[in-house]
N, C-alpha and C positions, 0 to 999 in steps of 0.2 A: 132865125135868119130869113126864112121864108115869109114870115108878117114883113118884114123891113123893106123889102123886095117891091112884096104887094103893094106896101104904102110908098114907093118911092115913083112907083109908075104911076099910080096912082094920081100923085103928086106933077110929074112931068120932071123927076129929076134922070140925071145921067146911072144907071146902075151899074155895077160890076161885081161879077161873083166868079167863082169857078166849081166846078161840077167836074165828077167821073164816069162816064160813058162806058157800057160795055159792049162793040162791035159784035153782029153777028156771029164772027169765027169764035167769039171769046175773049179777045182779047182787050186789055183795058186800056182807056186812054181818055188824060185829064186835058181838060179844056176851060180856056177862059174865054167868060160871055160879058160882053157891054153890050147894054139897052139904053133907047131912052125913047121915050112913050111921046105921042103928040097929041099934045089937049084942043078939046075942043072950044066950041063958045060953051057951054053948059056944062065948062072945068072939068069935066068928066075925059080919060084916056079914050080916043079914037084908031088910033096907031098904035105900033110897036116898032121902033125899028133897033136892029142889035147884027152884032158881028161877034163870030166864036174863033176863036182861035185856038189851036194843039200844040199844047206846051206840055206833053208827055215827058221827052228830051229832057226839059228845063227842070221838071218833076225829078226826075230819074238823079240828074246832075245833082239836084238840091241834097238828095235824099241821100246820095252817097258822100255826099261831103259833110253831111251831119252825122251819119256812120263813121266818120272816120272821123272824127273831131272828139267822140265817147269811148271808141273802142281801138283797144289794142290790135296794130296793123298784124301781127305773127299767128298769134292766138285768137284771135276773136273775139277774147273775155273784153268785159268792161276796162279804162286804161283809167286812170290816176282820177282825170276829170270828172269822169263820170262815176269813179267809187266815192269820190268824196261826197257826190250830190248825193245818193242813193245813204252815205251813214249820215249824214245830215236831215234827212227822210225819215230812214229809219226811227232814227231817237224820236223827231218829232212826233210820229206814231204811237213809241213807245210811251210817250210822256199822255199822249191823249187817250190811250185804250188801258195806261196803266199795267205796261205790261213789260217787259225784258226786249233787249235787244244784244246780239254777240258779236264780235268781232275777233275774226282768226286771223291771224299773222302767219303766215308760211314761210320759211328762206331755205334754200336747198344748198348742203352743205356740198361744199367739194365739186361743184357743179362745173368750175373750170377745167379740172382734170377731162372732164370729157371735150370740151370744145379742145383741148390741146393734144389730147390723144384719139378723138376721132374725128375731128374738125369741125365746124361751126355749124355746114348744115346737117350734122345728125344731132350736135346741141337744140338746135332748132326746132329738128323732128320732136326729141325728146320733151323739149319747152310744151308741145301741140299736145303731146300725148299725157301731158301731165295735165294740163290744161281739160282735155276732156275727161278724165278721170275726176277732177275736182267737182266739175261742173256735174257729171254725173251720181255726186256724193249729195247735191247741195238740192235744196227744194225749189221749184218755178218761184216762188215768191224770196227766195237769199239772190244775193249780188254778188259775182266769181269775178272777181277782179286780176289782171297780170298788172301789179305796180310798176314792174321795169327790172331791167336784169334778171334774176330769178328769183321774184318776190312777188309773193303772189295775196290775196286776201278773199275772204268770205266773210259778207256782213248778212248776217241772220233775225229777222226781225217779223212778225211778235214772235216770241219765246216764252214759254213759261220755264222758271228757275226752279232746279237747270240742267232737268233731263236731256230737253232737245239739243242741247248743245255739247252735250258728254255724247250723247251717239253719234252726231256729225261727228265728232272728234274721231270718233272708235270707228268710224266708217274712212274716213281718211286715212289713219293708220293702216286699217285691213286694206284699203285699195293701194297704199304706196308701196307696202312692204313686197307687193308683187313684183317679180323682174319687169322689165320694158325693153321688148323685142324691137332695137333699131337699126335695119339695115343687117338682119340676121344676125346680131349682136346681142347678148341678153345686158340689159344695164340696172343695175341696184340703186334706188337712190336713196341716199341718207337725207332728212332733213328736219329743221326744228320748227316747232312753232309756239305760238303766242297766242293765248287766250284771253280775254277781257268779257265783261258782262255788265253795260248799262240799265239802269243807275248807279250801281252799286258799285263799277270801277269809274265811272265819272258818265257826267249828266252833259257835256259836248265834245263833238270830236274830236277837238285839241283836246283835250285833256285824256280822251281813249285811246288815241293814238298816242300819245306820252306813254301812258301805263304799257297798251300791248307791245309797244318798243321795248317798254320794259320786262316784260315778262317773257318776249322772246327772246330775251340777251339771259334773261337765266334762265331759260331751257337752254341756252347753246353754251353755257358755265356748267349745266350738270352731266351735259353728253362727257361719257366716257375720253380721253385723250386729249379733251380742250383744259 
């Protein structure tokens, strides 16, 4: 970017960039610069002349409207849009390093009785604290997604087959089966889930998502009472 720059003053064209600035106090703030250089007889830049402007604000605005356009407004986790780029990613990964990719399906059973016996916002709390519990199970590098209502997903990528995905597994279970303190309440939650492991349950996300649908409907056929 910085050669482009050079050769456009150079040249005597219009430039525009934008740069990050950090003020003395510390603080940051992003700013757009237009230049345009004045040539002489001997073609050669003589002048500089440019105007900065602080579009911090504009930055800030950007930034938050592209957070919320990926992520779940409740939770925080990844929302629907952003989990599908991220298992779409994944496999591609998979496919080039030759290696495994997993896909967990969560759905939390009986999850209404609480919105009806405790009311929405401690469903809500509860939603938060599941939500950090997952994320807390999953590695910097997996994607903790809230798909909507109480469904939730973790896409796990490279993996080798298919330890690392039997101990997430085994880590989720040991963190669910804790109670959940909300609102001085202890809450149990039951829930099933859905395992899949690309390539070997399918080589794109339709078709992973098919299966782990499918495999979460028969964990929720072997649960006790269903």
């Amino acid at each position: 970017v910085g050669a482009r720059i050079q050769q456009a003053i150079h040249d005597g064209e219009s430039v525009e960039f934008q740069a990050r600035v950090i003020q003395p106090c510390g603080r940051l703030r992003h700013v757009l610069t237009k230049t345009i250089s004045e040539i002489g007889p001997d073609l050669k830049p003589i002048a500089l002349f440019g105007v900065t402007r602080d579009i911090t604000e504009h930055e800030i605005a950007m930034a938050a409207v592209q957070y919320a356009a990926l992520h779940d407004p409740l939770t925080g986790l990844a929302n629907r849009a952003k989990f599908h780029d991220r298992l779409a990613h994944s496999l591609e990964l998979s496919v080039v390093h030759k290696r495994h990719a997993s896909l967990i399906l969560i759905d939390l059973d009986k999850f209404k009785e609480v919105n009806d016996t405790l009311g929405h916002p401690a469903g809500d709390a509860l939603l938060k604290s599941i939500a950090d519990r997952l994320s807390k199970c999953a590695r910097a590098a997996d994607t903790v997604a809230r798909l909507g209502g109480d469904e939730f997903a973790i896409v796990q990528s490279p993996v080798d087959h298919p330890q690392p995905v039997a101990g997430l597994v085994r880590q989720i279970y040991e963190e669910m089966k804790q109670p959940f303190l909300i609102d001085g309440i202890e809450i149990k939650v039951e829930f099933s889930a859905g395992v899949v492991i690309a390539p070997t349950d399918g080589a794109d996300p339709d078709e992973l998502l098919r299966n782990v649908d499918l495999a979460l409907y028969n964990a929720k056929r072997e649960m006790p009472g269903t």
